[in-house]
MDTraj code that builds the backbone (N, CA, C; nanometers):
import mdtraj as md
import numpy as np

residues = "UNK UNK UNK UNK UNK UNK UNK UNK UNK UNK UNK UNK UNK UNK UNK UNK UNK UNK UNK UNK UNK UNK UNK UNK UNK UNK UNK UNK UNK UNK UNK UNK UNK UNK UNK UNK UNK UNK UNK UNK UNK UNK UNK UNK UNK UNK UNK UNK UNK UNK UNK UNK UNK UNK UNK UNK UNK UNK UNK UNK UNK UNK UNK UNK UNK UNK UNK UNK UNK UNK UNK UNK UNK UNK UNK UNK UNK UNK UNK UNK UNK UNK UNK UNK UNK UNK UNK UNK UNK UNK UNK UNK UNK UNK UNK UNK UNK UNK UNK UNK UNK UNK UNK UNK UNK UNK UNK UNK UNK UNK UNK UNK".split()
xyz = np.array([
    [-7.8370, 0.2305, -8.0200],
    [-7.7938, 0.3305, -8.1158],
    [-7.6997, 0.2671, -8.2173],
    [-7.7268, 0.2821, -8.3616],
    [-7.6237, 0.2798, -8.4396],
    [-7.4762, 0.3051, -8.4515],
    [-7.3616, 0.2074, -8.4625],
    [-7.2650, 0.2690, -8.5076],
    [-7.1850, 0.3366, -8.6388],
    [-7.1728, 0.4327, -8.6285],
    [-7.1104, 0.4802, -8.7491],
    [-6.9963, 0.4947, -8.7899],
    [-6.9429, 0.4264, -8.8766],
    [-6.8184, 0.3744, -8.9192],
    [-6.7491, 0.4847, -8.9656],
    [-6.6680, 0.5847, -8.9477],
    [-6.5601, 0.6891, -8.9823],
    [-6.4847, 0.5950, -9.1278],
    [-6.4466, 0.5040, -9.1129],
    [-6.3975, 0.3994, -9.2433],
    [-6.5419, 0.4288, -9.3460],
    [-6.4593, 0.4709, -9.4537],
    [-6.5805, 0.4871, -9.6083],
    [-6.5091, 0.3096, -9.6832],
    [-6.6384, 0.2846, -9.7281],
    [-6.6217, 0.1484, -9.8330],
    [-6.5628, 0.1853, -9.9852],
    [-6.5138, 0.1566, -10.0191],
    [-6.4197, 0.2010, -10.1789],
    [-6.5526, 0.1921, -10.2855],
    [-6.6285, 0.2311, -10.3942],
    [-6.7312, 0.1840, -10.4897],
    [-6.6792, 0.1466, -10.5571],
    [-6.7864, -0.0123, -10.5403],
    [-6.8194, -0.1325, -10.6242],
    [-6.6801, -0.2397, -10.5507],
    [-6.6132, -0.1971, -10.4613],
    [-6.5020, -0.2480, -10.4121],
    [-6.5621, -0.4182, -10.3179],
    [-6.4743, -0.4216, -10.1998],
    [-6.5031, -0.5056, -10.1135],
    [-6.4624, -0.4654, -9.9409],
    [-6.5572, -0.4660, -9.8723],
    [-6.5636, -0.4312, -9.7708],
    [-6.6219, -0.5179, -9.6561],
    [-6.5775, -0.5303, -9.5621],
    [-6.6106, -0.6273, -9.4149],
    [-6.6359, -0.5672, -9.3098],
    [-6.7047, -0.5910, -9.2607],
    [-6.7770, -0.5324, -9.1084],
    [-6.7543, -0.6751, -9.0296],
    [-6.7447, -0.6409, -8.9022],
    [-6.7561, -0.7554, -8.8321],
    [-6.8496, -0.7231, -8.7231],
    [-6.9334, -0.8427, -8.6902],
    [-7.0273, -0.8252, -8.5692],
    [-6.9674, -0.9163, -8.4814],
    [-6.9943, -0.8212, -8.3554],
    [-6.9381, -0.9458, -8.2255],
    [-7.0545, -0.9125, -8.1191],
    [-7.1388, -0.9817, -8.1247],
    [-7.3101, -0.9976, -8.0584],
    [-7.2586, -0.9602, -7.8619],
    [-7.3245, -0.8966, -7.8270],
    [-7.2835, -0.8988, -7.6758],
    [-7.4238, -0.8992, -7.6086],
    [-7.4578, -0.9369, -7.4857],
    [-7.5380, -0.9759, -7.4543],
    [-7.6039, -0.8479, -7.3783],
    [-7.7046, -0.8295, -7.2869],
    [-7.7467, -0.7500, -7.1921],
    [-7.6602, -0.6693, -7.0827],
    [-7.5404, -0.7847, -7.0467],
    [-7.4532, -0.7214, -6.9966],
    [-7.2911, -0.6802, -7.0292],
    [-7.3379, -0.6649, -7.1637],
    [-7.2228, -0.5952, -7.2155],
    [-7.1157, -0.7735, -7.2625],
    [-7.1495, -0.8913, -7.2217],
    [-7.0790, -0.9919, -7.2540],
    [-7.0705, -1.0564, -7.3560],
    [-6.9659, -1.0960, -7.4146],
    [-6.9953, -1.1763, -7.5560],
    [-7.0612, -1.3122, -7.5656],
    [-7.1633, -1.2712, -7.6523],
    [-7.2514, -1.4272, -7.6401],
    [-7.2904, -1.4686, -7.8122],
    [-7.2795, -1.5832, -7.7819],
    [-7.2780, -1.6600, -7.9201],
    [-7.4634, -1.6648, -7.9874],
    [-7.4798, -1.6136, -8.0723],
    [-7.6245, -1.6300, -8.1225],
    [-7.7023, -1.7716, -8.1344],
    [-7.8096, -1.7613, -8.1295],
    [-7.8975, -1.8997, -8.1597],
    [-7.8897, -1.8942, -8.3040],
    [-7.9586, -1.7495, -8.3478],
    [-7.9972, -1.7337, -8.4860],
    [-7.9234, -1.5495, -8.5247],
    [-7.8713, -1.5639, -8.6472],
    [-7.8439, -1.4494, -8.6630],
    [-7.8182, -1.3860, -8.8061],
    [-7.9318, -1.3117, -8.8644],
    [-7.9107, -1.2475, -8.9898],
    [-7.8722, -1.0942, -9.0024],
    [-7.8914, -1.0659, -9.1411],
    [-7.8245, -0.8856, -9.1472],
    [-7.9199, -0.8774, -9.3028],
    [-7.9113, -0.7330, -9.3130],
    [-7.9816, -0.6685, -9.4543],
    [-7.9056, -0.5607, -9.4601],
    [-7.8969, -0.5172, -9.5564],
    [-7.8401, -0.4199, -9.6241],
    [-7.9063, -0.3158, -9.7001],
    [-7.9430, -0.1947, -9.6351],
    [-8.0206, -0.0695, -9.6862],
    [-7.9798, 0.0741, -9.7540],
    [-8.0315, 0.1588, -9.8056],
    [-7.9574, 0.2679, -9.8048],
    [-8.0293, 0.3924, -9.6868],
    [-7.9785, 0.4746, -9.6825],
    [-8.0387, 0.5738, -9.5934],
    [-8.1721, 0.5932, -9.6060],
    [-8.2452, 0.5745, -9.6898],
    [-8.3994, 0.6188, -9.7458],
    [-8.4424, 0.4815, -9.6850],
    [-8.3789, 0.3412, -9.6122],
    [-8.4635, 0.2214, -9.5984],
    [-8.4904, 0.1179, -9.6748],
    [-8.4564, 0.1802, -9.8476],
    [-8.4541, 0.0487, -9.9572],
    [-8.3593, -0.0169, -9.9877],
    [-8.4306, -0.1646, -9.9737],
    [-8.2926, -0.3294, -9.9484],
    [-8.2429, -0.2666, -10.1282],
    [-8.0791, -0.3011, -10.0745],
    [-7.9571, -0.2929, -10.1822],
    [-7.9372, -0.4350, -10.2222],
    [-7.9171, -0.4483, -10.3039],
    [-7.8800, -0.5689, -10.4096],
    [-7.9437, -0.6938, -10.3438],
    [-8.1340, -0.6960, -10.2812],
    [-8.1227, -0.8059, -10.2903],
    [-8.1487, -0.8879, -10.1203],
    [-8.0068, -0.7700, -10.0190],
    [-8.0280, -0.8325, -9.9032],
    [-8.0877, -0.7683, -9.8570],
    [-8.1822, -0.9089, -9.8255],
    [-8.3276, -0.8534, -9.6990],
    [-8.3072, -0.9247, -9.5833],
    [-8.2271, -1.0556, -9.5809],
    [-8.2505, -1.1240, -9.4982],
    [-8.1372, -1.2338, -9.5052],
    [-7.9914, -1.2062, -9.4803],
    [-7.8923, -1.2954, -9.5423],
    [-7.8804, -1.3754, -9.4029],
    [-7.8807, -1.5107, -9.4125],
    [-7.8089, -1.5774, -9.2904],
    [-7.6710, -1.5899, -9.2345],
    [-7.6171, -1.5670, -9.1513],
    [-7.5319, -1.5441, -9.1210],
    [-7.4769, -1.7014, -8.9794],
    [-7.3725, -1.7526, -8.9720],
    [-7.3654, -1.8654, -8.9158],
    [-7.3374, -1.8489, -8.7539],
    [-7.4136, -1.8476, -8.6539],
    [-7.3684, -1.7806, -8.5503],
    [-7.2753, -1.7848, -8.4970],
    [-7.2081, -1.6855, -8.4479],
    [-7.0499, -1.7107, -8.3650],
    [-7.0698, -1.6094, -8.2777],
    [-6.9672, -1.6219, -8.1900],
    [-6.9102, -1.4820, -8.1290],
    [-6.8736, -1.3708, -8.2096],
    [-6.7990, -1.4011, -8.2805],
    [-6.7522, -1.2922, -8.4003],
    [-6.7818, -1.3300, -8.5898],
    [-6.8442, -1.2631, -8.6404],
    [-6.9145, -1.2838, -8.7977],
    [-6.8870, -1.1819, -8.8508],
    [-6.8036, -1.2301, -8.9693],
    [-6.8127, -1.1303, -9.0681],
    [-6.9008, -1.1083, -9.2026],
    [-6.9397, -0.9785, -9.2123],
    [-7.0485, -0.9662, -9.3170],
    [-6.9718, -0.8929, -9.4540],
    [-6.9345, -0.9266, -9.5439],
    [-6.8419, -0.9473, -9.6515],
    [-6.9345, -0.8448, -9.7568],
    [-6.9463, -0.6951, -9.7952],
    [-6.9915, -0.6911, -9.9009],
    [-6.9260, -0.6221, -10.0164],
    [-6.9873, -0.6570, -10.1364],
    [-6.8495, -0.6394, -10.2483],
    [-6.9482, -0.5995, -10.3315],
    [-6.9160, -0.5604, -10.4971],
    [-6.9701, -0.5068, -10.6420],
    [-7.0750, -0.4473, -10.5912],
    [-7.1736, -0.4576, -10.6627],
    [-7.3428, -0.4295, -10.6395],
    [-7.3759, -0.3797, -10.5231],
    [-7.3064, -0.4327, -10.3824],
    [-7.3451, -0.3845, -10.2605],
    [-7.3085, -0.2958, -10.2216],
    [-7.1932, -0.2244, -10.3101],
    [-7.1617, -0.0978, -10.2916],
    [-7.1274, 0.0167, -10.4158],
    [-7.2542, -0.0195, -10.4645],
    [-7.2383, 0.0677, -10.6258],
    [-7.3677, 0.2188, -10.5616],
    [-7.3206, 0.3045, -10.6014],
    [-7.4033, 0.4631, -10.5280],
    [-7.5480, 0.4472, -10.6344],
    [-7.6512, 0.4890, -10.5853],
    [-7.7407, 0.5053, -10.5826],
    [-7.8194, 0.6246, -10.5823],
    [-7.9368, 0.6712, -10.6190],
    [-7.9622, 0.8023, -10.6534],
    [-8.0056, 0.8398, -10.4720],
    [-8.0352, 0.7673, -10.4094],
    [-8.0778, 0.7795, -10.2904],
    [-7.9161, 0.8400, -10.1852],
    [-7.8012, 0.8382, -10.2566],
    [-7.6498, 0.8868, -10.1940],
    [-7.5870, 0.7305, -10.1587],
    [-7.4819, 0.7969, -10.1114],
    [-7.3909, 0.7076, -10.1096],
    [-7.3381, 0.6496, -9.9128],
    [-7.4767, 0.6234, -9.8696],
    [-7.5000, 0.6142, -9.6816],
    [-7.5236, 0.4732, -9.7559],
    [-7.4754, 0.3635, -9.6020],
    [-7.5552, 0.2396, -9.6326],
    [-7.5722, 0.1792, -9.4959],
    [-7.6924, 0.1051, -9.5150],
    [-7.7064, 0.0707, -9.3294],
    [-7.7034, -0.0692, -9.2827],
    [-7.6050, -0.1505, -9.2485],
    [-7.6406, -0.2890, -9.2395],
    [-7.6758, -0.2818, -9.0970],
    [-7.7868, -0.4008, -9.0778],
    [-7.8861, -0.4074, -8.9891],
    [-7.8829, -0.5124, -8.9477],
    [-7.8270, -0.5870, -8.8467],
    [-7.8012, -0.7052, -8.7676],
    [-7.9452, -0.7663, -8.6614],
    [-7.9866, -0.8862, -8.7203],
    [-8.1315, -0.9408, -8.6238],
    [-8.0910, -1.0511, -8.6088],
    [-8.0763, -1.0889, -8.4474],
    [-8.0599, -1.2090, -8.4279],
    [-8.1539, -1.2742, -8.2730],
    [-8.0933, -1.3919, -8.1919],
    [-8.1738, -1.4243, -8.1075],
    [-8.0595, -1.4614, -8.0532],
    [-8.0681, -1.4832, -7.8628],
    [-8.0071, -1.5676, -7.8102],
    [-8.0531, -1.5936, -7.6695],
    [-8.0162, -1.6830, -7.5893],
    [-8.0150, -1.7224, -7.4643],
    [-7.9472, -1.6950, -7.3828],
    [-7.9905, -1.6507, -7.2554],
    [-7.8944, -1.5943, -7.1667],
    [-7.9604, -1.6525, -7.0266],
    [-7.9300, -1.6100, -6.9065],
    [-7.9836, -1.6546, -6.7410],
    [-8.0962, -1.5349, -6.7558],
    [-8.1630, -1.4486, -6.8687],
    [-8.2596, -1.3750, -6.8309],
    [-8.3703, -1.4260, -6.9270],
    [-8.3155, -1.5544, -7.0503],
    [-8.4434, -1.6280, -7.1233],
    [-8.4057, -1.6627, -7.2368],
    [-8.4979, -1.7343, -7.3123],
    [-8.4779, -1.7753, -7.4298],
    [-8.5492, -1.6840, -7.5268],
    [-8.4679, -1.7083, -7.6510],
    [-8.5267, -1.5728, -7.7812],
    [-8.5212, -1.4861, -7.7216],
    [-8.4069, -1.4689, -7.6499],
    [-8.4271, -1.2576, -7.6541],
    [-8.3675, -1.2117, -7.7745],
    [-8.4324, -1.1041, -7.8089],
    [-8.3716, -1.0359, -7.9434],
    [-8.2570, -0.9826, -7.9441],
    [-8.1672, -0.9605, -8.0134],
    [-7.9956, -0.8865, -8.0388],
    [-8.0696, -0.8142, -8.1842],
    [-8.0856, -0.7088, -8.1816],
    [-8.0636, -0.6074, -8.2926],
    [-7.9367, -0.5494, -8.2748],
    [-7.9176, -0.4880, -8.4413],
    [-7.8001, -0.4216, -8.4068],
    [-7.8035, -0.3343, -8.5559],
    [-7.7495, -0.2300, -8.5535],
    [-7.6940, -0.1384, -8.7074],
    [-7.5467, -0.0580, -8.7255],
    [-7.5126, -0.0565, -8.8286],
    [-7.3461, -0.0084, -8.8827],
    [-7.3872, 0.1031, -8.9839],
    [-7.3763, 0.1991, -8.9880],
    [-7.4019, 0.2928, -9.1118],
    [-7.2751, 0.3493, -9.1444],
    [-7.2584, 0.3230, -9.2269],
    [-7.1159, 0.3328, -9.3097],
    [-7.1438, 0.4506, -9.4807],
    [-7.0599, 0.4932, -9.5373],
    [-7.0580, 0.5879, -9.6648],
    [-6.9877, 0.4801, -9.7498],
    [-7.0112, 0.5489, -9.8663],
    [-6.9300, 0.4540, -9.9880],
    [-6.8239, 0.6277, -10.0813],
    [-6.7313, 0.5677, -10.0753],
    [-6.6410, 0.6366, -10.1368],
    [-6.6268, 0.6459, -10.3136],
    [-6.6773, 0.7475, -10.3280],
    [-6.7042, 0.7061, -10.4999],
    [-6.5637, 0.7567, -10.5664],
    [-6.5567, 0.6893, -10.6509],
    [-6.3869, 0.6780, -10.7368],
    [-6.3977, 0.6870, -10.8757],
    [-6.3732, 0.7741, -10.9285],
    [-6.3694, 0.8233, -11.0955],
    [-6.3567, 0.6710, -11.1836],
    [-6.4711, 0.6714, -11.2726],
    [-6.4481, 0.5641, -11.3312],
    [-6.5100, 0.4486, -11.3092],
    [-6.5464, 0.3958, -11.2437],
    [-6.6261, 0.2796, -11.2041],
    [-6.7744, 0.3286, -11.2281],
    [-6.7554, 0.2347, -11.3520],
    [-6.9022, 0.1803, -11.3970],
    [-7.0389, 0.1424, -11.2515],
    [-7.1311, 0.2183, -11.3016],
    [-7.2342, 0.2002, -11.2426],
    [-7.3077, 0.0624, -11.2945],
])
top = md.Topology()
chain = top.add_chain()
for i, resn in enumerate(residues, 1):
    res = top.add_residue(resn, chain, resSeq=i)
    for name in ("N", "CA", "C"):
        top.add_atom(name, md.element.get_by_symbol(name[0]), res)
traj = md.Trajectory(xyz[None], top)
């Protein structure tokens, strides 16, 4: 299940999410491979990210700023979507999905 962030992103501002990958049993485990995209509620990629790489760690932050948070006729929901892989004592390439759905806070004045 998705988490949903109670924190709104400022528009056109800068905003950070952090992912911390946990494994099957709830443990923190470091990724093999690990990307994210950035959608709006309707499913269509925002500024671009479809498929950003991300450097694996235990903990990654996904940094988005201007464009990635300018409102859209589709509203102001946005869904980053975490795909990665890792190894554990149950195999190799198991999948880590993951999603954050967060709002954007619109602010008088800022140019679209």
């Amino acid at each position: 299940m998705a988490t949903i962030l109670s924190e709104k992103a400022k528009e056109r501002s800068t905003f950070a999410i952090t992912a911390a990958p946990t494994d099957s049993d709830g443990a923190a485990v470091t990724p093999t491979t690990m990307a994210w995209k950035l959608t709006d509620i309707a499913g269509n990629v925002i500024n671009g990210r479809s498929s950003v790489s991300l450097t694996p760690s235990t903990s990654m932050s996904i940094v988005l700023h201007g464009a990635d948070l300018a409102l859209t006729a589709t509203g102001n929901r946005r869904i980053v979507t975490m795909m990665g892989t890792y190894t554990s004592s149950l195999g190799v390439g198991l999948e880590l999905n993951d999603a954050v759905i967060f709002s954007i806070e619109p602010l008088v004045g800022i140019a679209d």
